[in-house]
C-alpha positions as CSV (number, residue, x, y, z in Angstrom):
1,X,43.4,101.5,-13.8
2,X,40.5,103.7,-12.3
3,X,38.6,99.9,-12.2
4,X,40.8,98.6,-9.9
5,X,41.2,102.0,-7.6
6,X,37.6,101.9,-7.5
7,X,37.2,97.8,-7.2
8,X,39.8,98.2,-4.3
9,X,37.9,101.2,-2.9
10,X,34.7,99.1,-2.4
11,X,36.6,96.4,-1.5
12,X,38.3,98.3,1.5
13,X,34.8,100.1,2.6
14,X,32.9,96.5,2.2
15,X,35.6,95.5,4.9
16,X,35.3,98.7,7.5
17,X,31.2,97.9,6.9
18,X,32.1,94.2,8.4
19,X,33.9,95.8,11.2
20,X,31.7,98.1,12.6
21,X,29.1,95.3,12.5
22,X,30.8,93.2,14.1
23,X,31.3,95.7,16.7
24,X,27.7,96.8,16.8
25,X,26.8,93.2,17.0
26,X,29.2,92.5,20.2
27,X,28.3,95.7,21.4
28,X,26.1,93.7,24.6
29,X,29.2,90.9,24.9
30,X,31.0,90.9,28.0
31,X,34.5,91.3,27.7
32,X,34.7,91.8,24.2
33,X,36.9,94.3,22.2
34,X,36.1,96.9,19.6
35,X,38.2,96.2,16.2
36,X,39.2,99.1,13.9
37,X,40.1,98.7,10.4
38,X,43.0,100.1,9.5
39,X,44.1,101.2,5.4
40,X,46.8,102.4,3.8
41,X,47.7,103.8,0.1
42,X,49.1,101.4,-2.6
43,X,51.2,102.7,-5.5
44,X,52.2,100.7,-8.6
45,X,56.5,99.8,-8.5
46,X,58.3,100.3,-11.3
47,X,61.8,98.5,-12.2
48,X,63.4,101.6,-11.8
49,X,61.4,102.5,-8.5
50,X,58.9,105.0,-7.9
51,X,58.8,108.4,-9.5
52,X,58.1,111.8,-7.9
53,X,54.6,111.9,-9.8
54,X,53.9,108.8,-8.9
55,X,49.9,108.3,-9.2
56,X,48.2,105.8,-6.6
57,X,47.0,102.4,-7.3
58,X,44.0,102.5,-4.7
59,X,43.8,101.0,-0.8
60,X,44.2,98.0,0.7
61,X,43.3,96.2,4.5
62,X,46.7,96.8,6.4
63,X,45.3,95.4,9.7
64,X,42.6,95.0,11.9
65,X,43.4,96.0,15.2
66,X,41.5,95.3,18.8
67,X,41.2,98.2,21.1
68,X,42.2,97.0,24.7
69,X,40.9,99.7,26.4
70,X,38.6,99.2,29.6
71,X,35.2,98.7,29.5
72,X,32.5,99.1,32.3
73,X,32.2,97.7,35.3
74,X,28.5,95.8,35.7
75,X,27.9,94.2,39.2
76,X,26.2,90.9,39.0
77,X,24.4,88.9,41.8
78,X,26.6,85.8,41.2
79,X,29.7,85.6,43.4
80,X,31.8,83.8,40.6
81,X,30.8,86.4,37.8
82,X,34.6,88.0,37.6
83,X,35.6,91.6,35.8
84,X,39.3,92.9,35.6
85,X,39.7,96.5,36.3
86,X,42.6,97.0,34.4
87,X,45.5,94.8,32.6
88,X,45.4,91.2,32.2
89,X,43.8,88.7,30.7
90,X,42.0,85.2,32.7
91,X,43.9,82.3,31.5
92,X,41.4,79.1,30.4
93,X,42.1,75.9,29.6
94,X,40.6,73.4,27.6
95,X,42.1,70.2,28.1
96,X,45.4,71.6,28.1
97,X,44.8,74.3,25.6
98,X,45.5,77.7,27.1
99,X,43.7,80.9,25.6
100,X,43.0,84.2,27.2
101,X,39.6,85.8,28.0
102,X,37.9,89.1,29.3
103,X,35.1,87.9,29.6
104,X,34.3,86.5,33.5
105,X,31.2,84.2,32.6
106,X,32.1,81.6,35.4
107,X,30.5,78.9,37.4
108,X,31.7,75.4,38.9
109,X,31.1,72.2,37.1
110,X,30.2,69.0,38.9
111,X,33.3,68.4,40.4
112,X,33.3,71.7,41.5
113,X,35.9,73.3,38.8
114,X,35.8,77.1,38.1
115,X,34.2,76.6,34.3
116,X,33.5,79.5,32.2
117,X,30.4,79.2,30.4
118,X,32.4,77.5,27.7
119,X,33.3,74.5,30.1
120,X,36.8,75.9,30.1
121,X,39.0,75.7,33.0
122,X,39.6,79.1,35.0
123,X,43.6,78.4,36.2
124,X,45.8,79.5,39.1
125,X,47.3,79.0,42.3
126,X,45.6,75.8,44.1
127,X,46.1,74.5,47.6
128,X,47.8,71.7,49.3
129,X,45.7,69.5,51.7
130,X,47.0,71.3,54.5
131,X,45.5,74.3,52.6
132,X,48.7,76.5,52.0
133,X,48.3,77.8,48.6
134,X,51.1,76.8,46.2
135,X,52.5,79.9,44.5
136,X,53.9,79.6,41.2
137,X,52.1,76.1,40.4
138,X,49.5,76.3,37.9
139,X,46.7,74.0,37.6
140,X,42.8,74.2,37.4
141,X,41.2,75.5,40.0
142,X,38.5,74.0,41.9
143,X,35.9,74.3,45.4
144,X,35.9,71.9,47.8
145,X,32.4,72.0,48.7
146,X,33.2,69.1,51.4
147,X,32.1,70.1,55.1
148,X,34.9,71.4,57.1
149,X,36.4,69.3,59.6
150,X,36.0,70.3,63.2
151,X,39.0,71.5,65.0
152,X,39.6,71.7,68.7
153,X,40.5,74.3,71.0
154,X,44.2,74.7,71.7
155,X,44.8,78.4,73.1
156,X,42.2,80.7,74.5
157,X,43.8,84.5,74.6
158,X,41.4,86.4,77.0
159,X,41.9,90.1,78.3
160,X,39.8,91.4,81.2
161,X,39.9,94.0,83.8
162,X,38.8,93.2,87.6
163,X,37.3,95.8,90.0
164,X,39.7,96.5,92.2
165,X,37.2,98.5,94.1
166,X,35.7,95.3,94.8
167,X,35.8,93.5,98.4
168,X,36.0,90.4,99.9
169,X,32.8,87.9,99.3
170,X,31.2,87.5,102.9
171,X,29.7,83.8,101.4
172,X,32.3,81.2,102.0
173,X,32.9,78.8,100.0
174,X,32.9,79.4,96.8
175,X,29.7,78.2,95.3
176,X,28.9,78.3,91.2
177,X,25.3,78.4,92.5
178,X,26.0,81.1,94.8
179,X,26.0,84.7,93.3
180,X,27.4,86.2,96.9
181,X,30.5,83.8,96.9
182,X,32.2,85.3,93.8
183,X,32.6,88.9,92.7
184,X,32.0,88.3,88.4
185,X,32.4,85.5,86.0
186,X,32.7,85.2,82.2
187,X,31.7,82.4,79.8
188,X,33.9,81.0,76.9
189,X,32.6,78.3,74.7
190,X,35.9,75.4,73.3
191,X,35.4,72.6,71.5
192,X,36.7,69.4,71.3
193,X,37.9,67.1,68.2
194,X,34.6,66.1,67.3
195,X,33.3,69.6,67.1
196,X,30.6,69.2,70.2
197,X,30.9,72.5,72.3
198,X,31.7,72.7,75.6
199,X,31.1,75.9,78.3
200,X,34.4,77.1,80.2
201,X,33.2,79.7,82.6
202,X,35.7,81.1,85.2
203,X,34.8,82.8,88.7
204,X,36.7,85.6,89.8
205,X,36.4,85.6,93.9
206,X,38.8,88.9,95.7
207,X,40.8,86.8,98.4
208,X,42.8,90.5,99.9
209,X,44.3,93.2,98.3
210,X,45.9,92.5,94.5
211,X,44.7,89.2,95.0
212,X,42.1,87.0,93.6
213,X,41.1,83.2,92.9
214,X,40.0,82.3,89.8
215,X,38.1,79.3,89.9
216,X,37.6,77.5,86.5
217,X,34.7,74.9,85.2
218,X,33.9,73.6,81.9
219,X,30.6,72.1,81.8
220,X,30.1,72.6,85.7
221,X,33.3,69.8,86.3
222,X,36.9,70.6,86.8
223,X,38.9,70.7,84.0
224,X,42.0,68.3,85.6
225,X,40.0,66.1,87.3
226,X,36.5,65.8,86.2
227,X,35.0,66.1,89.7
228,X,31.6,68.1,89.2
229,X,31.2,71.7,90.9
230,X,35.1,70.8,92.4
231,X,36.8,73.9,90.4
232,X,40.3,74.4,89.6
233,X,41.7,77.0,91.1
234,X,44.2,79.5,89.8
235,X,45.6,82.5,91.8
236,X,45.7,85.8,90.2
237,X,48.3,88.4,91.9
238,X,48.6,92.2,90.2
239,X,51.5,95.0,91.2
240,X,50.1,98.3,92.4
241,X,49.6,99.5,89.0
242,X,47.0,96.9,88.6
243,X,49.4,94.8,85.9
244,X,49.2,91.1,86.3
245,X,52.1,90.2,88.1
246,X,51.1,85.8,88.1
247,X,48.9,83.3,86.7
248,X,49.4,84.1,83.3
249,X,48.5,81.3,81.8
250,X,46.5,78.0,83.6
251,X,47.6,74.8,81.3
252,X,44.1,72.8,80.7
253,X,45.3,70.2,78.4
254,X,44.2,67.6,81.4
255,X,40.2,68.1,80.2
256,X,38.6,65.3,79.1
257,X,35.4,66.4,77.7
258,X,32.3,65.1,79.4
259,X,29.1,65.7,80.3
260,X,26.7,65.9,83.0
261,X,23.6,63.2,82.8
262,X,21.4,62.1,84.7
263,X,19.5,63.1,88.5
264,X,21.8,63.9,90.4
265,X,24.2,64.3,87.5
266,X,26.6,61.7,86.8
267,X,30.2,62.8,85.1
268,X,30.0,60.9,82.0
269,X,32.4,61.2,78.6
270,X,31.2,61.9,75.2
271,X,34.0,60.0,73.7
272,X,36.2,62.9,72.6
273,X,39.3,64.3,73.0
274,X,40.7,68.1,74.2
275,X,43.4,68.8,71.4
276,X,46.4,66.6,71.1
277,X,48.4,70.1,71.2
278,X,46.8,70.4,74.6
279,X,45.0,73.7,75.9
280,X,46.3,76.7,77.7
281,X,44.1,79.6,78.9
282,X,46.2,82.9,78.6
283,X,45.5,85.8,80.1
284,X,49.1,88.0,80.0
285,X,46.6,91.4,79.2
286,X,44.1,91.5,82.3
287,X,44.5,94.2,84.7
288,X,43.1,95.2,87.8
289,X,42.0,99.5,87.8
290,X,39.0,101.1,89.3
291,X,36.5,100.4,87.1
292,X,33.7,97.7,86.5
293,X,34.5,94.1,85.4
294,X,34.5,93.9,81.6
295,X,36.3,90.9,79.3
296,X,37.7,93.8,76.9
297,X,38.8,90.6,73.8
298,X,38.5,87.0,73.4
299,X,39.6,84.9,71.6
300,X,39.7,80.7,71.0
301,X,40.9,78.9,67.9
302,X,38.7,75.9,68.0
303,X,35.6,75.5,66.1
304,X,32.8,72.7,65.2
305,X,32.3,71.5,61.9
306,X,31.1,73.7,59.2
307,X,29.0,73.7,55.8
308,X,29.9,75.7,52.8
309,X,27.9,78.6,52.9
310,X,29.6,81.0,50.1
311,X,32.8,81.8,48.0
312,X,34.6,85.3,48.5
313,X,37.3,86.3,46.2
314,X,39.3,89.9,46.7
315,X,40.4,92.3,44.1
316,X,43.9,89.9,44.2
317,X,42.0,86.3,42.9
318,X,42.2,84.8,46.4
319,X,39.3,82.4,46.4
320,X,37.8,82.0,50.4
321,X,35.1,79.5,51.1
322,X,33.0,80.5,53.7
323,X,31.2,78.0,56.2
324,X,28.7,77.8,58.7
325,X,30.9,77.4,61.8
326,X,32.2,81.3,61.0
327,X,35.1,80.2,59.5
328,X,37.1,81.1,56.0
329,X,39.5,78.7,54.1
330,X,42.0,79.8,51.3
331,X,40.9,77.5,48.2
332,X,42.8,79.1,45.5
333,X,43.9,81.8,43.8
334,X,43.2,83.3,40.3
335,X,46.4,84.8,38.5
336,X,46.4,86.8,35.3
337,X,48.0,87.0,32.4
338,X,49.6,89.7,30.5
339,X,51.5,90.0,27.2
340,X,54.0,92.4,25.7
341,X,52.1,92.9,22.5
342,X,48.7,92.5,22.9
343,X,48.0,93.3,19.5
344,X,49.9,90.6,19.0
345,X,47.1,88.3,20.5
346,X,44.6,86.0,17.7
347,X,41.1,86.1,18.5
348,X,39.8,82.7,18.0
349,X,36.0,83.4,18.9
350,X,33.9,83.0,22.1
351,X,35.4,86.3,23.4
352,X,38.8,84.9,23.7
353,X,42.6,85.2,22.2
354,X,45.3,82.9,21.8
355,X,49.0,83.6,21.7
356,X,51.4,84.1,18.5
357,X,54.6,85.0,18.3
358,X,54.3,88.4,17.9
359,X,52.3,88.8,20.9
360,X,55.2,87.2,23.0
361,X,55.2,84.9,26.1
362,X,52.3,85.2,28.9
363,X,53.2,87.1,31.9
364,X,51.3,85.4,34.8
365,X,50.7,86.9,38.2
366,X,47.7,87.6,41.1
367,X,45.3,90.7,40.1
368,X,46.8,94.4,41.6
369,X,50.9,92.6,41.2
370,X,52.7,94.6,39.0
371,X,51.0,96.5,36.2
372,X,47.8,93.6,36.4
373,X,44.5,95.6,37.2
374,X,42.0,94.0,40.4
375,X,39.6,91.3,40.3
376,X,36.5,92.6,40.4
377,X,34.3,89.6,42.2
378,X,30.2,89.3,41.2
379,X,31.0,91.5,38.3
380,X,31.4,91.7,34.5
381,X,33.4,94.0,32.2
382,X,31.0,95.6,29.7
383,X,32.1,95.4,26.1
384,X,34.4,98.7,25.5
385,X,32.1,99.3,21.9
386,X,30.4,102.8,22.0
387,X,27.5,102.9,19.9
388,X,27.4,106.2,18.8
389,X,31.2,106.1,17.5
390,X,29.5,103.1,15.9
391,X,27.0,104.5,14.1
392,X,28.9,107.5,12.9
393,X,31.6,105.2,11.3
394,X,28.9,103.2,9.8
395,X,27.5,105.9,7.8
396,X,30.9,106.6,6.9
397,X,32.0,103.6,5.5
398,X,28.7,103.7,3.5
399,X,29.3,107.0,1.9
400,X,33.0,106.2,1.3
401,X,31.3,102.9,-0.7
402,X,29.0,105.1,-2.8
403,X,32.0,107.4,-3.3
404,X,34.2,104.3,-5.0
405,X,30.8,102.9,-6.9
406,X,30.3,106.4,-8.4
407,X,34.3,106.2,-9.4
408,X,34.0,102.4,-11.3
409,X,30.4,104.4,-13.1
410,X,32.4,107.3,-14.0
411,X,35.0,105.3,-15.9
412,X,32.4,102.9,-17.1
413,X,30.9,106.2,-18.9
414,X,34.3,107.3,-20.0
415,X,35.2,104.3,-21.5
416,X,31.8,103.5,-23.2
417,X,32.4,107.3,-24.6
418,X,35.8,106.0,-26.2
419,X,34.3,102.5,-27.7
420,X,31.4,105.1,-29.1
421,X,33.7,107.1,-31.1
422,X,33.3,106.9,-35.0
């Protein structure tokens, strides 16, 4: 019997020795898990059952269990390196198989699919071609590294305060090309559905008290009729508080974008449109107080077309694509998974786990919902092996391996004593 304790006894410290080197190996993988061996005792049954003096049998392998615990956070310099800070697992697919990683090894393919350096297909939320992400619809995600179309300008919000300390213009008429018939002007650039900029600049001329003429050009031609240096002409009224009281808003949807060619210039049109929505210039925030003229916000919601210039993604998997024309675009979002068991979970190799039944149905979700830790973006998740624990066990399970050999000598002696006797 002392054969097989000891056999059994090698057998379970051969086992821990394969462990910890596996975890020593993997101790530079990213995302990867420490295992532990786990034993337990093993006594003979008898028909009858088991006696109080009972006598062991030896050990066996019980389970070898993963650690889940968090490893460090390493900041990368590539924008699609991801780390989880936290629960959850990526999901990947490969061609329809789904397995689980911690490891955020990701890139784009040629078709600009989030790969993992497996070729495996990050998943999550993608976008419909108006680019409204679909929530609960899970597909592989990809970057649409396509230029962004242009889009004109529909609303221009605009906030300003005029000098009411300001006085009549002694230069009549007004005259863009006359500084001394106009108190201040400000610049605003729109754009229209082919992405070409265009220069609206208004003139702000003090006709008497609370009142003032705004006079508006884009490109040097009015905006309704596309007479050159023939403004439009909006009147401006405030209460005594210096709140706008009219002229609100001046409706510009009548611009047909042109330009001016030629000596003298001619009015001619670049074969564009203003936006079919058309465009209103709003202005519901400008007041008149004591104080110098200053355009306090601006704001427009055209823009010309755009490059991609770089991917974003926040601690929640929300994928932006940014482009040369300043503008962002949602392209996706990564979710996670989760599980009730992890324990549960089969590693199948390349730093990834598959689920069983024990482990129990995914849990899907965006990073920070729920119990699901952040998306770290440019970053990877260090493996969670410490070395030094490492080491330490190793010499263990050697010593408890030279403890069981010295068991199977001692009964080989004992047993060579018995065939010896005369």
């Amino acid at each position: 019997m002392s054969f097989n304790i000891g056999l059994s006894g090698l057998r379970a410290a051969t086992k821990d020795l394969n462990v910890t080197g596996n975890n020593i190996a993997n101790a530079g993988t990213a995302g990867f898990k420490q295992s532990r061996a786990e034993f337990s005792d093993v006594y003979a049954a008898s028909v009858l059952g088991t006696g109080k003096n009972q006598q062991g049998s030896g050990v066996l392998l019980s389970s070898v269990s993963q650690l889940f615990n968090q490893g460090n956070i390493n900041y990368t310099q590539n924008a699609l390196d991801l780390a989880i800070n936290g629960n959850g697992f990526f999901q990947v697919s490969n061609n329809g198989a789904l397995s689980y990683s911690r490891a955020g090894y990701f890139g784009t393919d040629k078709e600009g699919f989030i790969v993992d350096n497996f070729g495996y297909n990050l998943q999550g939320y993608s976008v419909d071609q108006n680019g409204d992400l679909q929530n609960g619809t899970i597909s592989n995600l990809q970057i649409q590294t396509s230029s962004q179309e242009p889009k004109p300008t529909s609303k221009i919000d605009q906030s300003f305060n005029l000098n009411s300390t300001n006085t009549v213009p002694l230069s009549t008429p007004f005259d863009p090309s006359d500084p001394q018939s106009y108190n201040s002007s400000t610049s605003t650039n729109v754009y229209d559905t082919q992405g070409n900029s265009h220069v609206l600049t208004q003139y702000f001329v003090k006709t008497g008290p609370n009142t003032w003429d705004m006079n508006v050009l884009i490109d040097g031609v009015n905006p309704t009729t596309s007479a050159p240096n023939d403004p439009l002409v909006s009147q401006l009224e405030f209460d005594s508080a210096g709140k706008l009281l009219t002229g609100e808003s001046v409706d510009l949807s009548a611009w047909i974008p042109t330009a001016l060619e030629g000596t003298p210039p001619v009015v001619t049109a670049n074969g564009a449109d203003s936006s079919p929505d058309g465009m209103f210039l709003e202005m519901g925030n400008a007041t008149q107080f004591a104080n110098t003229f200053a355009v306090n916000a601006v704001a427009q919601d055209g823009y010309t077309t755009g490059e991609l210039a770089g991917i974003e993604i926040d601690d929640s998997g929300k994928i932006f694509a940014r482009y040369t024309n300043g503008q962002s675009k949602v392209q996706g979002q990564v979710i996670l998974a989760d599980f009730a068991n992890v324990q549960g979970l089969i590693p199948v190799g390349k730093t990834q786990w598959v689920q069983s039944l024990a482990s129990g149905e995914p849990v899907r979700n965006p990073g920070t919902v729920g119990t699901l830790g952040a998306i770290q973006a440019g970053a990877l998740e260090d493996s969670n092996v410490e070395l030094s624990d490492q080491l330490v066990n190793l010499i263990v399970a050697q010593r408890n391996y030279q403890a069981n050999a010295k068991t199977i000598e001692t009964e080989s002696a004992i047993t060579q004593t018995i065939i010896n006797l005369r």
